[in-house]
C-alpha positions in Angstrom: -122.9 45.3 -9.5 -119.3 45.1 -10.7 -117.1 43.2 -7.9 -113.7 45.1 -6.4 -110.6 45.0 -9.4 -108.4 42.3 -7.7 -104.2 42.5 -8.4 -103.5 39.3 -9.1 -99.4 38.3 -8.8 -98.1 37.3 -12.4 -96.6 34.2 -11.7 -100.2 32.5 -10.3 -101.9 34.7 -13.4 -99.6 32.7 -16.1 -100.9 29.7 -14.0 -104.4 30.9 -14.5 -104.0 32.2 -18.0 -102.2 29.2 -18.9 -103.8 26.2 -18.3 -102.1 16.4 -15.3 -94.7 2.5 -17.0 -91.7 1.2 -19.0 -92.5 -0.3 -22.2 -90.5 -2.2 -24.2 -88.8 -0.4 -27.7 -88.9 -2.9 -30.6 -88.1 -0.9 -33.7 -87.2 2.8 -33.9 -86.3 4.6 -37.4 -83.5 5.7 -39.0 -82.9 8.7 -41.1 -83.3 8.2 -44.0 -82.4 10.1 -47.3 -85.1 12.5 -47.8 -84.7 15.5 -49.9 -83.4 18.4 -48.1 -83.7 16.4 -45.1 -81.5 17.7 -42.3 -78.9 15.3 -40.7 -80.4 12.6 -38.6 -80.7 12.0 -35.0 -79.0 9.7 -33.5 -81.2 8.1 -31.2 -80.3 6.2 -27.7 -82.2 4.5 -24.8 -83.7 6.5 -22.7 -86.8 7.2 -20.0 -89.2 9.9 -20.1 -90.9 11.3 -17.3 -94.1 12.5 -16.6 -95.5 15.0 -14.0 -94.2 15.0 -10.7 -91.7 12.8 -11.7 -93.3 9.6 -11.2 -95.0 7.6 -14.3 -92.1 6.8 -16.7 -92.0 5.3 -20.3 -89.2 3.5 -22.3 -88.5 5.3 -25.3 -85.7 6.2 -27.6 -83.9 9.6 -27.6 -81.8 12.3 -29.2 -81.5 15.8 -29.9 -81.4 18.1 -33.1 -79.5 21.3 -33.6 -81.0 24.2 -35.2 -80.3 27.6 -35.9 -82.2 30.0 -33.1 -82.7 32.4 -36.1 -83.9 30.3 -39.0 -82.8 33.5 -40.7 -79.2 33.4 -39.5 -78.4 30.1 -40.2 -74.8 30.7 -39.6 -75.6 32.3 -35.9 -76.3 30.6 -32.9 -78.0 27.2 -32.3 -80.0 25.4 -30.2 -80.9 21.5 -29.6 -84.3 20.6 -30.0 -84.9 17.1 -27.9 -86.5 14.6 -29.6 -88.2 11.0 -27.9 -89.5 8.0 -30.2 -91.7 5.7 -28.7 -91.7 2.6 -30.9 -94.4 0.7 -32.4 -96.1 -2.0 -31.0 -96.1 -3.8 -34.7 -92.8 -5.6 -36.0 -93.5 -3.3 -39.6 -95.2 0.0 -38.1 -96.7 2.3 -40.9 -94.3 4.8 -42.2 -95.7 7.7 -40.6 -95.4 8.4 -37.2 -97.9 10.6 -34.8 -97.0 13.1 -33.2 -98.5 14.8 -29.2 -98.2 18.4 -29.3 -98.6 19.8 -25.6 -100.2 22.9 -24.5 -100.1 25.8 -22.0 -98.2 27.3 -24.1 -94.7 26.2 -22.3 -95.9 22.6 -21.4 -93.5 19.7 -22.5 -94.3 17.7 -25.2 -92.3 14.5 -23.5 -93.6 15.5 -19.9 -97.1 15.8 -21.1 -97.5 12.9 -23.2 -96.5 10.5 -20.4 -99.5 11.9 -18.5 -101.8 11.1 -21.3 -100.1 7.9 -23.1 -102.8 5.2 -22.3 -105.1 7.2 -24.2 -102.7 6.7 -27.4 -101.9 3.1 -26.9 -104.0 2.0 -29.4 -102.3 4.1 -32.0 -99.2 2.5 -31.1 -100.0 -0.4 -32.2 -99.5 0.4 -35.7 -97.4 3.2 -35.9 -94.1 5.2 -33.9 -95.1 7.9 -31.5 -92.9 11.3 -31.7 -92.5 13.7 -29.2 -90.7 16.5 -29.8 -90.0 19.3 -26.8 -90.9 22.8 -28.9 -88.3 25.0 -28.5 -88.3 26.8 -25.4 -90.1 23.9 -23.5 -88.8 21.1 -21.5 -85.4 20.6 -22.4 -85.3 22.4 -26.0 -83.5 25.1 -24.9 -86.3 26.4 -22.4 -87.0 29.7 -21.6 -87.3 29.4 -17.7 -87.9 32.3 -15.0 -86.8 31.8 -11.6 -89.7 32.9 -9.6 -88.9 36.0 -7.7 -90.4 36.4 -4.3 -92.2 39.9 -5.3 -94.1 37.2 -7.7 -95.1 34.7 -5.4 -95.9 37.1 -2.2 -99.1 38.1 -1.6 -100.6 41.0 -3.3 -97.4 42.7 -4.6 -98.0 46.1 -6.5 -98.0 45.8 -9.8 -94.9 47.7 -10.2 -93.0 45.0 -7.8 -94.3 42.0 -10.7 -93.6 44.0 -13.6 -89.6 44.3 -12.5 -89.3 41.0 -11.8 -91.1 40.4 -15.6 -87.9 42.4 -16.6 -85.5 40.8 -14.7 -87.0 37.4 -16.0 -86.4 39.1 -19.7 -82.8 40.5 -18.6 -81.5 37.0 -17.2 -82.3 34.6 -20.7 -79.2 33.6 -23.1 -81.6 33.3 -25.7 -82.9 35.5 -28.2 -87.4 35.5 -27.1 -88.9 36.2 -30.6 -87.2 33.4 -31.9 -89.6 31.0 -29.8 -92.9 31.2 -31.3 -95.6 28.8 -32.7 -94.4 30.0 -36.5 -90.8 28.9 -35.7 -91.9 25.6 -34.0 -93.7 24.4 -36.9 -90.5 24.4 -39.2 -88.8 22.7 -36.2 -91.2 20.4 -35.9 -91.2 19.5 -39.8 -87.4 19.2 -39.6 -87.9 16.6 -37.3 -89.6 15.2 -39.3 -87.8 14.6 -42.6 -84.3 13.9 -39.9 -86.3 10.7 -38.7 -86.6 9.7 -42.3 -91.0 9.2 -41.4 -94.0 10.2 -44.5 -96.1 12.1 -42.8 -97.2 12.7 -39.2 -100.6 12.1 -37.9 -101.2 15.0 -35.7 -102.6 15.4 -32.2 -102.5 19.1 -30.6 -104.2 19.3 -27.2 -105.1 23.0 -25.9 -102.6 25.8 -27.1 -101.1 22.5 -29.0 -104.1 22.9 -31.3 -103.0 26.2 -32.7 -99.7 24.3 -33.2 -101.5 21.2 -35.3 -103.7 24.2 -37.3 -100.7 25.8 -38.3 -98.6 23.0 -39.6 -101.7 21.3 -41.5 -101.6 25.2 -42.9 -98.0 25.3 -43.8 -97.3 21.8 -44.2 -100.2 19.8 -45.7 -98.5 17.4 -47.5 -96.8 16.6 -44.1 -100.0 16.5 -42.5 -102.0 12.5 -42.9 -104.6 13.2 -40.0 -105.6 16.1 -37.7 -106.9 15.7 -33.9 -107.3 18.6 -32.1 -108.8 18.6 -28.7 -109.8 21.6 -27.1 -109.8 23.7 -29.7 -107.7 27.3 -30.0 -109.4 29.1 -33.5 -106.3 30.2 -35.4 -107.6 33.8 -35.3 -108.9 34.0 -32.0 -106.5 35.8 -29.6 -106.9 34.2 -26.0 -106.9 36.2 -23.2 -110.1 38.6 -23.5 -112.2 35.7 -22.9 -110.4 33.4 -20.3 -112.4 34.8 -17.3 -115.9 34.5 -18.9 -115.4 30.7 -19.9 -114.1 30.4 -16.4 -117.1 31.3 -15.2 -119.8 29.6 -17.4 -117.9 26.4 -16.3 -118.4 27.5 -12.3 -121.7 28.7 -13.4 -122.1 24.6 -14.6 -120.9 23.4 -11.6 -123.2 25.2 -9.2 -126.3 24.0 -11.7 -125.3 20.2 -12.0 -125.2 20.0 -8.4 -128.4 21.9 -7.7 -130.1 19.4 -10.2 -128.8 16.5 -8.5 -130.4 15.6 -5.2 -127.2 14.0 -3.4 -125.5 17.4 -3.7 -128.0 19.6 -3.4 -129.2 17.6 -0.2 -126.0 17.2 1.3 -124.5 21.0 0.7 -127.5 23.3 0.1 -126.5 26.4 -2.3 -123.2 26.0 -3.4 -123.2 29.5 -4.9 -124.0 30.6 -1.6 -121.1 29.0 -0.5 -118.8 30.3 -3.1 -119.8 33.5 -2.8 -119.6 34.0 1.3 -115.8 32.4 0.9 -115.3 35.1 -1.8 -116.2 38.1 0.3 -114.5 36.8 3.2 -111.1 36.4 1.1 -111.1 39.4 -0.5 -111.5 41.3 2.7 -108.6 39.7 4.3 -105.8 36.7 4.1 -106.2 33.3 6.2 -103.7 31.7 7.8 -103.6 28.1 7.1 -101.4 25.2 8.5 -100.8 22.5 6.5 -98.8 19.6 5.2 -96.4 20.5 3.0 -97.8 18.7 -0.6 -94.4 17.5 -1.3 -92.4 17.2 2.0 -95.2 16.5 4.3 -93.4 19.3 7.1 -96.2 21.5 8.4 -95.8 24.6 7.2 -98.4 27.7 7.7 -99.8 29.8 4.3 -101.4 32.5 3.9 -104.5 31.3 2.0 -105.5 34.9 0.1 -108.2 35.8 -2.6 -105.5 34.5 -5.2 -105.0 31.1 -4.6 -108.6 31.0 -4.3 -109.1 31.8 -7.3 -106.2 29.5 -9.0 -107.9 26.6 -6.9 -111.1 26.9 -8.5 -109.7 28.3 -12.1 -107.5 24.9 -12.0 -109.9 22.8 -10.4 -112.8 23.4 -13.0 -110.8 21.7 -15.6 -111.6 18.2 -15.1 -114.3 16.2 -13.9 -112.5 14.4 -11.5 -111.5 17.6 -10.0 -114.9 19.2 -10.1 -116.5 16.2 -8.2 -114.6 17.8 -5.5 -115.9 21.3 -5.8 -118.9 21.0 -4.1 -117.4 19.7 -0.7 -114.1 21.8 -0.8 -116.2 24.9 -1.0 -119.2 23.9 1.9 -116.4 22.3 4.2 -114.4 26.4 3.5 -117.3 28.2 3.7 -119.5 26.1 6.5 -117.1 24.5 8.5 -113.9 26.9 8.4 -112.1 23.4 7.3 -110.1 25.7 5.1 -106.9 23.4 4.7 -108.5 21.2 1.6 -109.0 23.8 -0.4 -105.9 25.5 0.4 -104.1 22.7 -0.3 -105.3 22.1 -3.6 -104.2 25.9 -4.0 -100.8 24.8 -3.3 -100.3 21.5 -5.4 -101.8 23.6 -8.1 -99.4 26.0 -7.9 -96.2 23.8 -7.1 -97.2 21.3 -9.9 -97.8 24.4 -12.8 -94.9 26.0 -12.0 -93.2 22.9 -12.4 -94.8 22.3 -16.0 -94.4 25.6 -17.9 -91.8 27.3 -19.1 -93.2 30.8 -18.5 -90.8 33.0 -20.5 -91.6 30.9 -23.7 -95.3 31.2 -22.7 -94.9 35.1 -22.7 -93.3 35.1 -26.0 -96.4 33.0 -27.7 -98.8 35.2 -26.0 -96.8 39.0 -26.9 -96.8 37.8 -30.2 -99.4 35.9 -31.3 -102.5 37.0 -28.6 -101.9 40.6 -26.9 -100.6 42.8 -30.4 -104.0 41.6 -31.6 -106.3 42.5 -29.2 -109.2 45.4 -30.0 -110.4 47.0 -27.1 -113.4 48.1 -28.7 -114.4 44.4 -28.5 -113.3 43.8 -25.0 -116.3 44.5 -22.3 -114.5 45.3 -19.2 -117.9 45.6 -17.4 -118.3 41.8 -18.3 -115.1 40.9 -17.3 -115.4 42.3 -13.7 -118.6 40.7 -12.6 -116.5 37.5 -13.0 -114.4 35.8 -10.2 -111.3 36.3 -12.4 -112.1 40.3 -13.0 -109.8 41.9 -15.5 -107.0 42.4 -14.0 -105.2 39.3 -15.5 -105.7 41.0 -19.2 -104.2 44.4 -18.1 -101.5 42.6 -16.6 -101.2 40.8 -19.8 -101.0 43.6 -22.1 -98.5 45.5 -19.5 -96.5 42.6 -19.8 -96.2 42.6 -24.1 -95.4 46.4 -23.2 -92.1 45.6 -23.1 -91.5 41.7 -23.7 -91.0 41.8 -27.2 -92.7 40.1 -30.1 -91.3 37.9 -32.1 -91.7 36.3 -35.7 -95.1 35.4 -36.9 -95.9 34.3 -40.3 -98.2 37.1 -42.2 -101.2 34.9 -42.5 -101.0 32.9 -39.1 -104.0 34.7 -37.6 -106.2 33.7 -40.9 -108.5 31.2 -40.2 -107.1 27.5 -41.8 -108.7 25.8 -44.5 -108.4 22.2 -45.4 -110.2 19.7 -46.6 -108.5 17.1 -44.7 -110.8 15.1 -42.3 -110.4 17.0 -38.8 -111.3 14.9 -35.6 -112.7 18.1 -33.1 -112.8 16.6 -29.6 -114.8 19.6 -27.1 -115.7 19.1 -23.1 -118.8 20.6 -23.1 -117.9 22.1 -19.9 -114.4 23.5 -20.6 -113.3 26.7 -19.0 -110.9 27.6 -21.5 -112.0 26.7 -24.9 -115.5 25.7 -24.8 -117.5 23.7 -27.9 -118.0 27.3 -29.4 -114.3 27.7 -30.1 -114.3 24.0 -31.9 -116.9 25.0 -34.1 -115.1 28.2 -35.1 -112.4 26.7 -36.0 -114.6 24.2 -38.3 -116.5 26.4 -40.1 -113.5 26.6 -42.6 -112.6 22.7 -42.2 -114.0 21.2 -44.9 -114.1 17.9 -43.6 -114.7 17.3 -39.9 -116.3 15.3 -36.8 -117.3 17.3 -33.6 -117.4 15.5 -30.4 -118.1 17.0 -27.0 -118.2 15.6 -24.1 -121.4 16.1 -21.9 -120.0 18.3 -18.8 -116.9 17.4 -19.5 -113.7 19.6 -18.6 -110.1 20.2 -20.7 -108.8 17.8 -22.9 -111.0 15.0 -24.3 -108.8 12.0 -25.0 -108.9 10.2 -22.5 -112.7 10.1 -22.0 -114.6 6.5 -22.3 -114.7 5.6 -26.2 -112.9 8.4 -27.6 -109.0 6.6 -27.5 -110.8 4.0 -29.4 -112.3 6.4 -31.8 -109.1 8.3 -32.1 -107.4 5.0 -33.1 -109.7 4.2 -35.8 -109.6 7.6 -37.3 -105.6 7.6 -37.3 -105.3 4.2 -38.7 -108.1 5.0 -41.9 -107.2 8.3 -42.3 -111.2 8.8 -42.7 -114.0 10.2 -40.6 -116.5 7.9 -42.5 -117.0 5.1 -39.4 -116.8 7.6 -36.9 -119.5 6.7 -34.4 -120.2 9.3 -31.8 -122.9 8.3 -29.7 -120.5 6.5 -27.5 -119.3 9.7 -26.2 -122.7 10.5 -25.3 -122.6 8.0 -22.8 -119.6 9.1 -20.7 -120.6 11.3 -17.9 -118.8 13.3 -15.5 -117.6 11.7 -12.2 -120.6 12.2 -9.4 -119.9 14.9 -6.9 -118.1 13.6 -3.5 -120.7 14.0 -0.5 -117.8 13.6 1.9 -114.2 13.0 1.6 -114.6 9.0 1.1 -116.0 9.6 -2.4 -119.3 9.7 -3.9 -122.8 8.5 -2.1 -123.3 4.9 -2.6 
């Protein structure tokens, strides 16, 4: 039986449509005199900084200007910031990698400092570049102040849509300027500035459709390709977001009913699920809390739609799944709703933080919603899932009126190569499962797959694979490979209370 159609407010659906250490700098580049290049960056000390402001890494950094319009070179420009992180070796290789973030309207330089011990390896041969696509981080980002008709609880639909315009209204920048087919040419101008070969390519999540389309456009540029968690250049996201969300729920309820220290200490977690589901979509909580941030008590209204962000957000990483089991039997058993609520509220603080949600609409208006065919879209499927459908009609009544922008004619063709491809999949991802990987592979003449058993979103950083990553960068070749290492990383065990794991 199809469950009630849920309103969900825009600014928590981009969060669920959407998607957490100084060194020292011995050598960066200089511009050299490449063809065509454009003029250099000048490049200075600097510290990047990671999410939540607290990990930090030494790097070297600078800023390129660029036309908005690459077709009105003479119009207005923007600055595209730029961060080199230098080579472990005295003679690093000539090419440089490069971290291409996700969301869309994630940071490159914010993101990679989350991730960076899973690329230290690389570093020891080679310069890492992060480049900030435009519209992200601070390349000219497309930010919305968040309007309180978008963070209130269950607004009308009316109420999010006019503060979607008033987002659109309030940017000094031209929107369909800020798409994956423009980034690529920025990102290749950075490139030839910095005077490097080639750039060995890592694209993680919506940074994936990133990497396909500059192998497509630039494959001479291109030395190696990693993409982990794998966007299919023509598949348009969006239709399919609530049912991977709720395979990977549908995972977590079956792991821990198949493993006796959960199953034992929490009984039928769908049970629980479900009861807490009813209970919030029939009315609000009130929660008091410590304030994530401040530590102030504060009281929230704990709705259906944090819920639903809590466990949307939570399923994407072991670590956070391990909790899952005891959030939802201390919520629905106990009424110890503060946990749960406050993982709702660190989600939401810490997303908001991270994207840049007008650039995110003007990926997904152009490159996703124009493409959609409702004959292929099962409603009836959509709304026996905790998600429902209302996040896709609020999606496509966004695009209504945000406008598209430039897209190159074949970017929703499927890429073929025959460069070696390193696919990294969590087999328990609930946004771009092991299917999607394999889609995009079918036209990849040379590839590896790797998934990670019940594993969540974004690979890298699980057991062997930075080492496998390292080797595959640094020979350019597949051939040695070995993936049964990755078979042997498991997810964390569930938590049977709050001190961790049973012993």
């Amino acid at each position: 039986m199809p469950l009630p159609r849920v309103q969900i407010p825009v600014s928590r659906l981009l969060l669920l449509v959407a998607l957490g250490m100084a060194m020292l700098a011995f050598f960066f580049p200089r511009a050299s005199a490449v063809p065509g290049a454009p003029a250099g960056i000048e490049l200075v000390d600097c510290e990047i900084v990671g999410s939540g402001g607290y990990a930090t890494l030494a790097a070297k950094c600078g800023r390129l200007q660029v036309p908005e319009d690459p077709a009105r070179p003479e119009g207005r420009s923007i600055e595209l910031f730029v961060a080199v992180i230098a080579s472990q070796s005295r003679i690093p290789a000539s090419d440089a990698f490069t971290f291409l973030a996700g969301g869309p309207g994630q940071a490159a330089t914010t993101s990679f400092v989350d991730l960076h011990q899973a690329f230290e390896r690389i570093r020891k041969d080679r310069d890492i570049v992060l480049v900030d696509q435009r519209g992200t981080g601070r390349s000219a980002p497309l930010d919305c102040e968040q309007d309180e008709t978008m963070i209130g609880v269950s607004p009308s639909q009316e109420k999010v849509l006019q503060a979607i315009r008033e987002c659109l209204a309030s940017l000094d920048a031209d929107p369909r300027q800020y798409t994956t087919s423009v980034a690529v040419d920025d990102l290749e101008r950075v490139r030839k500035a910095l005077g490097y070969s080639q750039f060995s390519v890592y694209g993680g999540s919506y940074g994936t459709r990133v990497g396909l389309h500059y192998l497509r456009k630039y494959p001479d540029s291109t030395r190696t390709l990693i993409l982990d968690g794998v966007v299919p250049a023509d598949m348009n996201l969006g239709p399919g977001i609530a049912l991977t969300a709720q395979q990977a729920l549908q995972n977590v309820f079956a792991r821990c009913a198949g493993e006796a220290s959960c199953a034992d200490r929490f009984g039928d977690v769908r049970e629980h699920f479900q009861h807490l589901s009813e209970t919030l979509r029939g009315s609000a909580m009130s929660v008091r809390l410590a304030d994530p941030v401040s530590g102030a008590l504060r009281d929230i209204s704990f709705d259906y739609y944090r819920f639903a962000i809590a466990i949307r957000l939570l399923s994407y990483a072991p670590e956070s799944v391990a909790l899952m089991p005891l959030l939802l039997y201390e919520a629905a058993s106990k009424d110890h709703v503060g946990p749960l609520a406050a993982q709702a509220v660190m989600i939401e603080a810490n997303l908001s933080a991270a994207l840049s949600f007008g650039m995110h609409n003007s990926i997904v208006c152009t490159e996703d919603v124009p493409f959609y065919d409702a004959a292929k879209i099962d409603l009836s499927a959509l709304q026996k899932t905790y998600l429902g459908e209302s996040q896709l009609e609020l999606l496509q009544s966004i695009c209504e009126f945000w406008p598209a922008g430039k897209i190159d004619d074949d970017f929703k063709d499927p890429v073929v190569s025959d460069l070696p491809v390193l696919l990294l999949s969590g087999g328990a991802d609930p946004v771009t499962p092991p299917a999607y990987a394999e889609r995009a592979a079918q036209t990849l003449a040379a590839h590896v797959h790797l998934v990670g058993r019940d594993m969540g979103h974004i690979l890298a950083h699980v057991g062997c694979v930075p080492r496998l990553m390292a080797r595959y960068v640094r020979e350019a070749s597949l051939e040695n490979i070995d993936a049964a290492c990755v078979k042997e990383a498991g997810p964390m065990p569930f938590f049977t209370s709050f001190n961790g794991p049973q012993p």
